[in-house]
BALOBA-1460 file (C-alpha; in Angstrom, 3 decimals):
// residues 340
<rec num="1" residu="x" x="81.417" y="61.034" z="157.733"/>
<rec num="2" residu="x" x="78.962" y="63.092" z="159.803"/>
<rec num="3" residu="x" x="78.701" y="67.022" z="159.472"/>
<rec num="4" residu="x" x="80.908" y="68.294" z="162.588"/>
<rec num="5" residu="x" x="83.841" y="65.523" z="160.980"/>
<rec num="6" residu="x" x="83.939" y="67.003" z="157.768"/>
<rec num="7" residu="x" x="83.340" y="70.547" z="159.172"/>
<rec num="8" residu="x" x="86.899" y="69.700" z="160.823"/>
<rec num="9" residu="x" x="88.511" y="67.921" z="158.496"/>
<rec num="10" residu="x" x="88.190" y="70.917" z="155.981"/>
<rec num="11" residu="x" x="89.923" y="73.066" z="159.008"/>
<rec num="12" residu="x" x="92.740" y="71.040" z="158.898"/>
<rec num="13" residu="x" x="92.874" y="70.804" z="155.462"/>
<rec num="14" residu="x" x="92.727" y="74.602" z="155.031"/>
<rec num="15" residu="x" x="95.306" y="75.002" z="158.621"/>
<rec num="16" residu="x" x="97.933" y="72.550" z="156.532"/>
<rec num="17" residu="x" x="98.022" y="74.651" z="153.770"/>
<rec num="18" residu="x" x="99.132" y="77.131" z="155.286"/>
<rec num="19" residu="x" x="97.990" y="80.307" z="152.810"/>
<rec num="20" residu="x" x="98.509" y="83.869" z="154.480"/>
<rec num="21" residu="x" x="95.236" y="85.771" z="155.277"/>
<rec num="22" residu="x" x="92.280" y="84.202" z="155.291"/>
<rec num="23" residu="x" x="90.931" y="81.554" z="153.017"/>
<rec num="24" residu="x" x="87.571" y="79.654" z="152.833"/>
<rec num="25" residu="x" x="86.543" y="76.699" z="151.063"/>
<rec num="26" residu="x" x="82.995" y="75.643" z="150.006"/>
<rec num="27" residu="x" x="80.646" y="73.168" z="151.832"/>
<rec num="28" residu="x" x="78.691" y="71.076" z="149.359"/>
<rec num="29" residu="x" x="75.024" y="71.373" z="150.850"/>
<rec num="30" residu="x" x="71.723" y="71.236" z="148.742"/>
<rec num="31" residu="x" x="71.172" y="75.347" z="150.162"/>
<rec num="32" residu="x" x="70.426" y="78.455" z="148.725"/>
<rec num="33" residu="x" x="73.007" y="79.863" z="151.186"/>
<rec num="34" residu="x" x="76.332" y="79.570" z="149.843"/>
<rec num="35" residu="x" x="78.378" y="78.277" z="152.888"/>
<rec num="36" residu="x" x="81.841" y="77.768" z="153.578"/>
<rec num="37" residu="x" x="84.606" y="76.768" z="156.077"/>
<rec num="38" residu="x" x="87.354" y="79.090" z="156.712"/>
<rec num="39" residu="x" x="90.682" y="79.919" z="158.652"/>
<rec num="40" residu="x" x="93.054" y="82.841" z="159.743"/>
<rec num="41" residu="x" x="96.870" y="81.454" z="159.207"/>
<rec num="42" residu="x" x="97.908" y="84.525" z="160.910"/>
<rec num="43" residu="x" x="95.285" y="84.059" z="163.804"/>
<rec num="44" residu="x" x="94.610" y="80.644" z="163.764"/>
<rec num="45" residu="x" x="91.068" y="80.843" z="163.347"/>
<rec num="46" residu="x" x="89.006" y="78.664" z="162.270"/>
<rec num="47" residu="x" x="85.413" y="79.424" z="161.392"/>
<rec num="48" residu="x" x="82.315" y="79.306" z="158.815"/>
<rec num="49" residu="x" x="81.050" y="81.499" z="156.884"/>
<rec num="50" residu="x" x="77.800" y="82.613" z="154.311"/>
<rec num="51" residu="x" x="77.434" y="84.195" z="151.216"/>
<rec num="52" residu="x" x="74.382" y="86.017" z="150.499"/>
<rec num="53" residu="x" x="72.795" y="89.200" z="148.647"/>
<rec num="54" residu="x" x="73.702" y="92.772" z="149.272"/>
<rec num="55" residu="x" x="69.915" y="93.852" z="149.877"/>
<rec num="56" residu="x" x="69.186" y="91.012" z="152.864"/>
<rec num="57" residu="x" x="69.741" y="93.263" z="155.705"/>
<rec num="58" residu="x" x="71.602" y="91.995" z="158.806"/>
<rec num="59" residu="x" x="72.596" y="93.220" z="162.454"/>
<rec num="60" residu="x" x="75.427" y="91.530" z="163.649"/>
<rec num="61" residu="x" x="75.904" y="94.158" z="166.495"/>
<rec num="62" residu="x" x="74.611" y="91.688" z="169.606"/>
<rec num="63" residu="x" x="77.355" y="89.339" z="168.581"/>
<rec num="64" residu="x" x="80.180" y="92.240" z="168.604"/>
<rec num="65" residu="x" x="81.162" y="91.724" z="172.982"/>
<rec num="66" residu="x" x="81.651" y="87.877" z="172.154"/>
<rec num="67" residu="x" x="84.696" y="86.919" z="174.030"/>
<rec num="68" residu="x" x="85.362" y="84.193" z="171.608"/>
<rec num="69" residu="x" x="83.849" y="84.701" z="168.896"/>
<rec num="70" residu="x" x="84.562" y="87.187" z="166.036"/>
<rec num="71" residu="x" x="81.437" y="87.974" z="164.128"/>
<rec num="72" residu="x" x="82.410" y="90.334" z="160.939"/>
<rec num="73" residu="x" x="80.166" y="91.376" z="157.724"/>
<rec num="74" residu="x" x="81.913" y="92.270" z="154.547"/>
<rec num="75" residu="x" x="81.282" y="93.156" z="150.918"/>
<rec num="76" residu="x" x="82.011" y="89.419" z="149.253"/>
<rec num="77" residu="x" x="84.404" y="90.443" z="146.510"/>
<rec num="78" residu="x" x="84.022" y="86.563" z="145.025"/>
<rec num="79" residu="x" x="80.476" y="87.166" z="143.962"/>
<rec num="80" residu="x" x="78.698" y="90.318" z="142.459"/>
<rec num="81" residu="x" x="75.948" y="92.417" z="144.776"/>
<rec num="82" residu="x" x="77.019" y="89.973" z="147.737"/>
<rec num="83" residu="x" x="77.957" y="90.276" z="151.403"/>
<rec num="84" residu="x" x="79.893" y="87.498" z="153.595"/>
<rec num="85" residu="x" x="78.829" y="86.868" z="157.045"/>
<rec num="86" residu="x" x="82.162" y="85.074" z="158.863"/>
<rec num="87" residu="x" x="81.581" y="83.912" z="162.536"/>
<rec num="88" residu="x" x="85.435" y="82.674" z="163.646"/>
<rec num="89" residu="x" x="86.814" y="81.223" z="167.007"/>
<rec num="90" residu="x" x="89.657" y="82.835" z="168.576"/>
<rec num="91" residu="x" x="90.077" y="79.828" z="171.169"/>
<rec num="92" residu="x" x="92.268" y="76.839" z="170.316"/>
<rec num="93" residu="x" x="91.429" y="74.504" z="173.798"/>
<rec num="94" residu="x" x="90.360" y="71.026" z="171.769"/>
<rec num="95" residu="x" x="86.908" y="71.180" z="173.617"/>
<rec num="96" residu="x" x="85.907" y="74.952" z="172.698"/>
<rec num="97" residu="x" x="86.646" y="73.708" z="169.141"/>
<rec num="98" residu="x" x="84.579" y="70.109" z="169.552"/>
<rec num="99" residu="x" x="82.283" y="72.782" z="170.660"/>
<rec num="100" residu="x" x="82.161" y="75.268" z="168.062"/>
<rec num="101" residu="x" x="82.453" y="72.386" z="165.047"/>
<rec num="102" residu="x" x="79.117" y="70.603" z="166.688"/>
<rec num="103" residu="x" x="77.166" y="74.309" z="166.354"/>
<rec num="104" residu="x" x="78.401" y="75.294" z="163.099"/>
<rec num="105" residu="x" x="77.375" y="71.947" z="161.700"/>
<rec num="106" residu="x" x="73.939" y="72.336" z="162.935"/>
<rec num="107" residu="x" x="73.694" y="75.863" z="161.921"/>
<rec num="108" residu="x" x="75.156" y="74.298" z="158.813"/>
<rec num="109" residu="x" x="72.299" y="71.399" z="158.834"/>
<rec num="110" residu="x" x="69.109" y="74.153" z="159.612"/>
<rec num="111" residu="x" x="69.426" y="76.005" z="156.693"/>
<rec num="112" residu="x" x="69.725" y="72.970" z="154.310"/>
<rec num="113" residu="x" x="65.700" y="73.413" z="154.111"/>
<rec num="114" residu="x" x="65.052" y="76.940" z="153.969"/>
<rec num="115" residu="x" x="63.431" y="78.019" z="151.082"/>
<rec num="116" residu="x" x="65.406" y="81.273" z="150.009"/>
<rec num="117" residu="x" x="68.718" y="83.170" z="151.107"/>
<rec num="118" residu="x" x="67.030" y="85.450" z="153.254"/>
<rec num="119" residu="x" x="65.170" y="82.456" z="154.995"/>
<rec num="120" residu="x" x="68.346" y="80.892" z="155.065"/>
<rec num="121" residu="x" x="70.529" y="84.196" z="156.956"/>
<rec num="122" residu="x" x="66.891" y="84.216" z="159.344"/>
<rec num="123" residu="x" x="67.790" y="80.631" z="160.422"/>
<rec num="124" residu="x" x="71.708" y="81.858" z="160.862"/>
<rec num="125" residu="x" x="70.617" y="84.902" z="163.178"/>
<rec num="126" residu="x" x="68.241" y="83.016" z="165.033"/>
<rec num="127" residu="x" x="70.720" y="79.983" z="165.829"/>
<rec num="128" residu="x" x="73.662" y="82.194" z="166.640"/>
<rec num="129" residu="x" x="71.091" y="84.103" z="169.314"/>
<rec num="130" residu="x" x="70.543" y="80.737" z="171.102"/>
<rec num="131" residu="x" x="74.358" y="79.733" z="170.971"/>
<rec num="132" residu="x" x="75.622" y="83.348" z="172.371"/>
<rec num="133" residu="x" x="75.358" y="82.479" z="175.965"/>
<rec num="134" residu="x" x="75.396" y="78.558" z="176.031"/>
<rec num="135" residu="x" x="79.060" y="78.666" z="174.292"/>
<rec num="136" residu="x" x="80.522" y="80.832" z="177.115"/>
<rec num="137" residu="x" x="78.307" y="79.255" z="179.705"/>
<rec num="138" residu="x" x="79.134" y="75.354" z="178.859"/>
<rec num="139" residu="x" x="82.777" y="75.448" z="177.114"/>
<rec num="140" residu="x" x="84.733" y="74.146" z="179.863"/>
<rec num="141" residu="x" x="81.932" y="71.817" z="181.775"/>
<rec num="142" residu="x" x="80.065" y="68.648" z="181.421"/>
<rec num="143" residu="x" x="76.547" y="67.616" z="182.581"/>
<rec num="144" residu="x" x="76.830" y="66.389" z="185.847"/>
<rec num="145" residu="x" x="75.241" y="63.837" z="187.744"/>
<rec num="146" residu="x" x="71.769" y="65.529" z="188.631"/>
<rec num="147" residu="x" x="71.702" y="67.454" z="184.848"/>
<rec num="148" residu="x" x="72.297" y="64.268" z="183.370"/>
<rec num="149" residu="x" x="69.276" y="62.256" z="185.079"/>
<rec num="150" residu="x" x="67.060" y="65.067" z="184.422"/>
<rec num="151" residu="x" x="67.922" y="65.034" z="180.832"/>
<rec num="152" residu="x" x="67.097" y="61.375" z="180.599"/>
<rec num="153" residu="x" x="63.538" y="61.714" z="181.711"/>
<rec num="154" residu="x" x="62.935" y="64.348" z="179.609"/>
<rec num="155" residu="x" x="64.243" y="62.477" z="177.049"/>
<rec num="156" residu="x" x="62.248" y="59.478" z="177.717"/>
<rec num="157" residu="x" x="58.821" y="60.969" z="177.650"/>
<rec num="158" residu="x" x="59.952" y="62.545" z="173.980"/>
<rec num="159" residu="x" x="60.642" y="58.923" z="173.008"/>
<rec num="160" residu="x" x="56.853" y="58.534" z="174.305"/>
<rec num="161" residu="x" x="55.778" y="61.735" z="172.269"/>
<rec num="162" residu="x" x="57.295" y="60.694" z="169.026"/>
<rec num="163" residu="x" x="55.636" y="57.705" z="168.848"/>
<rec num="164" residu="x" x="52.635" y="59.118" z="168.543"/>
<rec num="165" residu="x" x="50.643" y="59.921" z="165.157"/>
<rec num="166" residu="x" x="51.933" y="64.024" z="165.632"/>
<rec num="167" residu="x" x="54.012" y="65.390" z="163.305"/>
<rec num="168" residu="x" x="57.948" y="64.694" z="164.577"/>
<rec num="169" residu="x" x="58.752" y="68.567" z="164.032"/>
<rec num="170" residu="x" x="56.219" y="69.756" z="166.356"/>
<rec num="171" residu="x" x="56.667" y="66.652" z="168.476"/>
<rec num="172" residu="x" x="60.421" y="67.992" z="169.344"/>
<rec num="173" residu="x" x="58.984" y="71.528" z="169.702"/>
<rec num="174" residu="x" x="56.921" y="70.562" z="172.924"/>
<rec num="175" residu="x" x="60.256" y="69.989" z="174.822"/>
<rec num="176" residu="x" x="60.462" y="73.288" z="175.995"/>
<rec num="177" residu="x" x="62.591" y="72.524" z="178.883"/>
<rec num="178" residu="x" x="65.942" y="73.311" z="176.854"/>
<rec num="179" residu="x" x="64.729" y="77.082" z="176.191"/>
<rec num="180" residu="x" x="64.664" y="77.302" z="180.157"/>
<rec num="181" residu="x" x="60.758" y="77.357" z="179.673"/>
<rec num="182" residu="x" x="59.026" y="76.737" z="183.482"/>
<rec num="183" residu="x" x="57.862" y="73.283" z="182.476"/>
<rec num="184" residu="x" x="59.645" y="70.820" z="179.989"/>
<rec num="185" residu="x" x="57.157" y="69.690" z="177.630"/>
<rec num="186" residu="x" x="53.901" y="72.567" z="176.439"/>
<rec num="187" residu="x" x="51.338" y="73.212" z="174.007"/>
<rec num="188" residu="x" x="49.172" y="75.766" z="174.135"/>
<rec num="189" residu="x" x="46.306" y="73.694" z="175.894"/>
<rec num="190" residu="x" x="48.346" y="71.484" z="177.858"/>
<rec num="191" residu="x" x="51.806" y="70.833" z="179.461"/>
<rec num="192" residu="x" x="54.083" y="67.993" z="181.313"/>
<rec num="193" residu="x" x="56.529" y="68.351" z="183.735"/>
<rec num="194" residu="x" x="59.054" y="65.304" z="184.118"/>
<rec num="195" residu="x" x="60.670" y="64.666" z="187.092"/>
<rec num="196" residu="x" x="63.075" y="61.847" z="187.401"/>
<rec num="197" residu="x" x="64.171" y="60.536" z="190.929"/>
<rec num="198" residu="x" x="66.252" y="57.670" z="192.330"/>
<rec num="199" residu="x" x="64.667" y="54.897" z="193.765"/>
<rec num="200" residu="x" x="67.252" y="54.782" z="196.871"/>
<rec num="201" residu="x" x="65.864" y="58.250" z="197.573"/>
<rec num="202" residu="x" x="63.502" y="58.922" z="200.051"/>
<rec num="203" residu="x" x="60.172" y="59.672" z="198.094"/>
<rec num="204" residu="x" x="59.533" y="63.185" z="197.147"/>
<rec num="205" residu="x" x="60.267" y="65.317" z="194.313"/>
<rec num="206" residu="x" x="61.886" y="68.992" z="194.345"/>
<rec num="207" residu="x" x="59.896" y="71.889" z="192.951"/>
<rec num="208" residu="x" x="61.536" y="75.105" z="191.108"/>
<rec num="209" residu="x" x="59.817" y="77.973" z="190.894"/>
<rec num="210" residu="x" x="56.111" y="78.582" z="191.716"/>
<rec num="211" residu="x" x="55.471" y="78.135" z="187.802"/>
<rec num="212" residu="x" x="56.367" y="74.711" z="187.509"/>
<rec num="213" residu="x" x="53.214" y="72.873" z="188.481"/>
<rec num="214" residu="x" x="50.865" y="76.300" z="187.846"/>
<rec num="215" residu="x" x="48.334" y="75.034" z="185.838"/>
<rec num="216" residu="x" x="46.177" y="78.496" z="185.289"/>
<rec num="217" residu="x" x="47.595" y="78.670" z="182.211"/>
<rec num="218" residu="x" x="46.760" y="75.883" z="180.127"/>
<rec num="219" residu="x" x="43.543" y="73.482" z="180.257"/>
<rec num="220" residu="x" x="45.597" y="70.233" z="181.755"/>
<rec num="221" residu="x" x="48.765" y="69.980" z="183.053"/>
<rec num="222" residu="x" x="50.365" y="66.724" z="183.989"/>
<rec num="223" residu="x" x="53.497" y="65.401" z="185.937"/>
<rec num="224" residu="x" x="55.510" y="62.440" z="185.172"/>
<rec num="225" residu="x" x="57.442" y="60.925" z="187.546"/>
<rec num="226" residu="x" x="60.398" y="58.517" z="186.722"/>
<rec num="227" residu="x" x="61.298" y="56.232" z="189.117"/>
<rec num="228" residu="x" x="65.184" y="54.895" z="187.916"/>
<rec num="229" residu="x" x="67.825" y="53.210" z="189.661"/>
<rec num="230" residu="x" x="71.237" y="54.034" z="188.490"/>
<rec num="231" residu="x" x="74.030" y="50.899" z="187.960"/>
<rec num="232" residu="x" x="77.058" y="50.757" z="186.613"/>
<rec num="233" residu="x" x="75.329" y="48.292" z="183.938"/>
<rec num="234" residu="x" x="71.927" y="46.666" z="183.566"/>
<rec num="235" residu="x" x="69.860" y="49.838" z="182.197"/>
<rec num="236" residu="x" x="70.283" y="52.082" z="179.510"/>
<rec num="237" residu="x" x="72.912" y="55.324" z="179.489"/>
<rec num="238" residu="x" x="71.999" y="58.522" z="178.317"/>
<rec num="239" residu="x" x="73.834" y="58.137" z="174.937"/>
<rec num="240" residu="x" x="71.973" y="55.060" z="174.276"/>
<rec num="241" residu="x" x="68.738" y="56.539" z="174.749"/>
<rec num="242" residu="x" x="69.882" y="59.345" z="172.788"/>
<rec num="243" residu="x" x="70.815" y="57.066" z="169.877"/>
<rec num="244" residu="x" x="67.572" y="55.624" z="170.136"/>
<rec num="245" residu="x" x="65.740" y="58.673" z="169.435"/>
<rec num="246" residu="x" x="68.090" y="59.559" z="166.853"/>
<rec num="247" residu="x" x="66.699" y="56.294" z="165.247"/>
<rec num="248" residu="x" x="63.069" y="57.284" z="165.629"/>
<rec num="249" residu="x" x="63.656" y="60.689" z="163.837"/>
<rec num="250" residu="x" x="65.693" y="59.052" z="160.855"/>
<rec num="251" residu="x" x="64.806" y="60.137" z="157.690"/>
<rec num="252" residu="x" x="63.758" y="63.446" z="158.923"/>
<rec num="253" residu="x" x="65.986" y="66.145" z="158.653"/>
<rec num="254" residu="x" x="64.011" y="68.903" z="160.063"/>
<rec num="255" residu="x" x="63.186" y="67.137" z="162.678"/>
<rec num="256" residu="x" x="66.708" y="65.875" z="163.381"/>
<rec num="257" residu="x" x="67.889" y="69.481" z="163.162"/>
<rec num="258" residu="x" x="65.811" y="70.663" z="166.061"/>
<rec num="259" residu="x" x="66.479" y="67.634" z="168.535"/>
<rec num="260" residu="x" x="70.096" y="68.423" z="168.145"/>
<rec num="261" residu="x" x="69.167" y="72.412" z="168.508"/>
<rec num="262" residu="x" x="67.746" y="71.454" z="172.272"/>
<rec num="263" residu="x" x="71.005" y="68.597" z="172.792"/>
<rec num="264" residu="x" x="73.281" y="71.631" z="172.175"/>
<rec num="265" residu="x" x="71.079" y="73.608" z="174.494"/>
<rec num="266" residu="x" x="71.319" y="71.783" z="177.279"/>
<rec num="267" residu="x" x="75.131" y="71.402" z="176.858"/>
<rec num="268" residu="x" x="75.177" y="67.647" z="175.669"/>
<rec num="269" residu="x" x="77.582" y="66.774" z="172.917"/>
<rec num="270" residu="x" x="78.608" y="63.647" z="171.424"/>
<rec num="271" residu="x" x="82.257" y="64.111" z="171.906"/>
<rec num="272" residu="x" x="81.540" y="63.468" z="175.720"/>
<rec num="273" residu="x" x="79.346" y="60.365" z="175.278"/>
<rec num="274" residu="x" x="82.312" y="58.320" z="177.398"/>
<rec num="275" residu="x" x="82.104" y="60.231" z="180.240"/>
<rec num="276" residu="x" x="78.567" y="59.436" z="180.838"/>
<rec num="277" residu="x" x="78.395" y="55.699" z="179.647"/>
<rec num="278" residu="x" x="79.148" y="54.523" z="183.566"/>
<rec num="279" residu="x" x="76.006" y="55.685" z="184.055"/>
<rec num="280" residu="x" x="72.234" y="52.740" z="183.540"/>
<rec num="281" residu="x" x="69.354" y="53.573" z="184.129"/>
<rec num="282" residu="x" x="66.824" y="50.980" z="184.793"/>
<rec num="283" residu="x" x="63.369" y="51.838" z="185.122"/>
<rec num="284" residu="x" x="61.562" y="51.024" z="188.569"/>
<rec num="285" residu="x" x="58.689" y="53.243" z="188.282"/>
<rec num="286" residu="x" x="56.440" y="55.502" z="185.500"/>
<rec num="287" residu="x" x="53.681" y="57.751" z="187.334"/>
<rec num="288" residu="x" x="51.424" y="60.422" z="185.818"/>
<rec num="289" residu="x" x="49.577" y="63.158" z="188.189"/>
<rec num="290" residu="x" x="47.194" y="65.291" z="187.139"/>
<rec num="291" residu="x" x="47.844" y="69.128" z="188.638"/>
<rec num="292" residu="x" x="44.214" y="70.246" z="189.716"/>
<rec num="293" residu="x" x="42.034" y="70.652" z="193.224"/>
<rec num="294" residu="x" x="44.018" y="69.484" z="195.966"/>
<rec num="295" residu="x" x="47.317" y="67.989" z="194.946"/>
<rec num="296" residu="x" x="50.363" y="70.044" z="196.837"/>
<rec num="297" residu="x" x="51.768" y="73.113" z="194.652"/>
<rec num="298" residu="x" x="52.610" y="76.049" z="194.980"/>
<rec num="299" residu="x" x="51.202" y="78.720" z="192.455"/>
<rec num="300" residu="x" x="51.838" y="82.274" z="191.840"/>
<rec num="301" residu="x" x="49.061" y="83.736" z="192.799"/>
<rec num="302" residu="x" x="49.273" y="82.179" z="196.213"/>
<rec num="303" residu="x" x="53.019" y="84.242" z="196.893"/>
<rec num="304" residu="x" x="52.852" y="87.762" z="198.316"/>
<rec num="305" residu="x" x="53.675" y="90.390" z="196.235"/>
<rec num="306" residu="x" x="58.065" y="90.468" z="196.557"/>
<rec num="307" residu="x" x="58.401" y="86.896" z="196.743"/>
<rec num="308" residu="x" x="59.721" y="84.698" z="193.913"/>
<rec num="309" residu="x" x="62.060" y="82.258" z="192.583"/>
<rec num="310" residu="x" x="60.057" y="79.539" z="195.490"/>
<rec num="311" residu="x" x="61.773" y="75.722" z="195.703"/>
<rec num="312" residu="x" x="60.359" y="73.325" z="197.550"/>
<rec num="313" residu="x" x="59.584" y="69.516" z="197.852"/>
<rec num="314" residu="x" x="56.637" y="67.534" z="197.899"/>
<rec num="315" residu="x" x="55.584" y="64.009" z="198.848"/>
<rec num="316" residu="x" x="53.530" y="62.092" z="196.315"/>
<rec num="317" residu="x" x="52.382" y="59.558" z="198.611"/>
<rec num="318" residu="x" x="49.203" y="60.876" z="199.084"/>
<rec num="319" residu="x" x="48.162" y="62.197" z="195.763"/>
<rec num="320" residu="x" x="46.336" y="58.901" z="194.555"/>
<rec num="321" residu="x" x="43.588" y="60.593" z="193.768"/>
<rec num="322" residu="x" x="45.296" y="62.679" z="191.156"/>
<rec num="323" residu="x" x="47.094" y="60.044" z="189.200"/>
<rec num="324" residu="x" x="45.837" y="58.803" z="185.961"/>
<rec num="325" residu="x" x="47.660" y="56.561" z="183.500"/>
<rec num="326" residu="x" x="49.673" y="56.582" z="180.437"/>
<rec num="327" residu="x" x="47.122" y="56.108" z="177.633"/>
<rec num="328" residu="x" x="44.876" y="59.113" z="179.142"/>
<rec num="329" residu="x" x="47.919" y="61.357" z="178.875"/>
<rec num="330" residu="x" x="48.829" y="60.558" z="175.438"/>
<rec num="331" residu="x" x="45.179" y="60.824" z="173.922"/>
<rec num="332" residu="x" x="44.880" y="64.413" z="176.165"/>
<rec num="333" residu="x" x="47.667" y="65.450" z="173.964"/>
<rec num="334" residu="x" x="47.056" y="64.251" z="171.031"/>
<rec num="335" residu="x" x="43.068" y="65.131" z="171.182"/>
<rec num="336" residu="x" x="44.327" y="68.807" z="170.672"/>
<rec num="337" residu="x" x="46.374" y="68.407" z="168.335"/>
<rec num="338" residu="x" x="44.498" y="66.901" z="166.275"/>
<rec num="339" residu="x" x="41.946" y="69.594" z="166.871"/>
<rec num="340" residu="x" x="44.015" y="72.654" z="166.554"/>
């Protein structure tokens, strides 16, 4: 049984017993945090929950306008000098709680490796700042068609990444793209942005923002075009792809725990996987472009001063002088990481 199952199950456990007030029952992780599941009979809410000392400060007062959420901090009368961070759900729609179940699990699976309490209530902080607008913002929607085929290119080139000899951890920090970062994959001496058209398209890709293909910042900067065709079978669906990856980062739990961070981000969850397996995507086309000299971009310091937020398309028919292959991409990255 995976983590958001047993997360759940312990819900209904704790729901069918029906005890007034509200009760919590222990998770059995290998942390320093003690953690728990709990749940309001009165309210109905369900929620999680973490022990930890009284001198680890905390400031829980970002999370106090949550419209469904209830963030409290108490003295924890079950254990001496201790305080009890509980973060409950005052929703009961089926989704919101699929929702809710997937990011308390992988808060849940981040702090398994943290090396103290205080580390460990860090990680919880940090993980509830990223959730705070995606659980309001994604609750009642899925990815749709355009969301979905961007996620799979981005998704492909991380396959790429990961099988290179870089460490899998920092491998799945270079997709930026799920922290709404201007380009989807960066270092600090180099970046890739993925875009992934149809082939029944008419060629040219769309542009957003004049940061997106500004390479002033960083030594090379690359695009990657992926050419698919989408079938109702013949190709692989985004939840295969995903399961693929999944695969690649067995065996690594850190690294698993931040490639489900940036699925959560981007408002995929596993409980939808059905709704997008009418979707293959079969490969027509892999491109890489180098962004320097002449190829067409926009930068920022080519906008007057009040203009911003630029989209626009461009053709990449003519920019044969700027494409370079696969292997030149891959040892550009990994050159400087090697050499950091």
């Amino acid at each position: 049984m995976n983590r958001v199952d047993t997360i759940k199950e312990v819900w209904q456990k704790l729901e069918s017993e029906c005890t007034e007030g509200l009760v919590k029952r222990a998770l059995d992780i290998p942390s320093y945090l003690k953690t728990f599941c709990t749940y309001s009979f009165l309210e109905k809410y369900c929620g999680i929950a973490f022990s930890f000392h009284q001198d680890i400060k905390l400031d829980i007062t970002s999370f106090q306008d949550l419209s469904e959420l209830k963030v409290s901090l108490f003295n924890d009368t079950s254990f001496p000098k201790s305080k009890i961070l509980i973060i409950q759900l005052n929703n009961r729609e089926s989704r919101v709680n699929d929702i809710f179940a997937t990011i308390c699990a992988n808060i849940v699976n981040s702090i398994i490796g943290a090396a103290s309490e205080k580390e460990g209530m860090r990680i919880v902080i940090t993980q509830m700042r990223k959730w705070k607008e995606l659980f309001s913002r994604r609750k009642d929607q899925k990815l749709s068609a355009q969301e979905q085929q961007g996620l799979f290119g981005e998704l492909f080139f991380l396959g790429k990444l990961l099988l290179t000899s870089i460490d899998k951890v920092t491998t799945n920090g270079f997709w930026v793209g799920p922290d709404q970062a201007p380009k989807d994959f960066q270092s600090d001496m180099w970046a890739v942005e993925v875009k992934t058209t149809s082939a029944n398209i008419h060629s040219g890709i769309s542009i957003n923002g004049e940061l997106q293909l500004d390479e002033t910042e960083v030594e090379h900067l690359f695009l990657f075009n992926l050419v698919v065709e989408v079938l109702q079978q013949d190709g692989q669906t985004l939840p295969e792809l995903i399961a693929a990856i999944r695969q690649l980062l067995k065996g690594d739990s850190r690294a698993t725990s931040v490639f489900e961070s940036k699925l959560i981000l981007v408002g995929y969850f596993d409980f939808d996987k059905e709704f997008y397996n009418d979707r293959h995507y079969h490969i027509r086309k892999e491109q890489y472009f180098q962004i320097k000299d002449e190829f067409p971009r926009i930068k920022k310091d080519d906008l007057k001063i009040g203009v911003s937020e630029v989209k626009y398309r461009i053709s990449l028919d003519f920019s044969s002088e700027n494409m370079v292959i696969e292997e030149n991409v891959i040892n550009t990255i990994e050159t400087y990481e090697r050499n950091k």
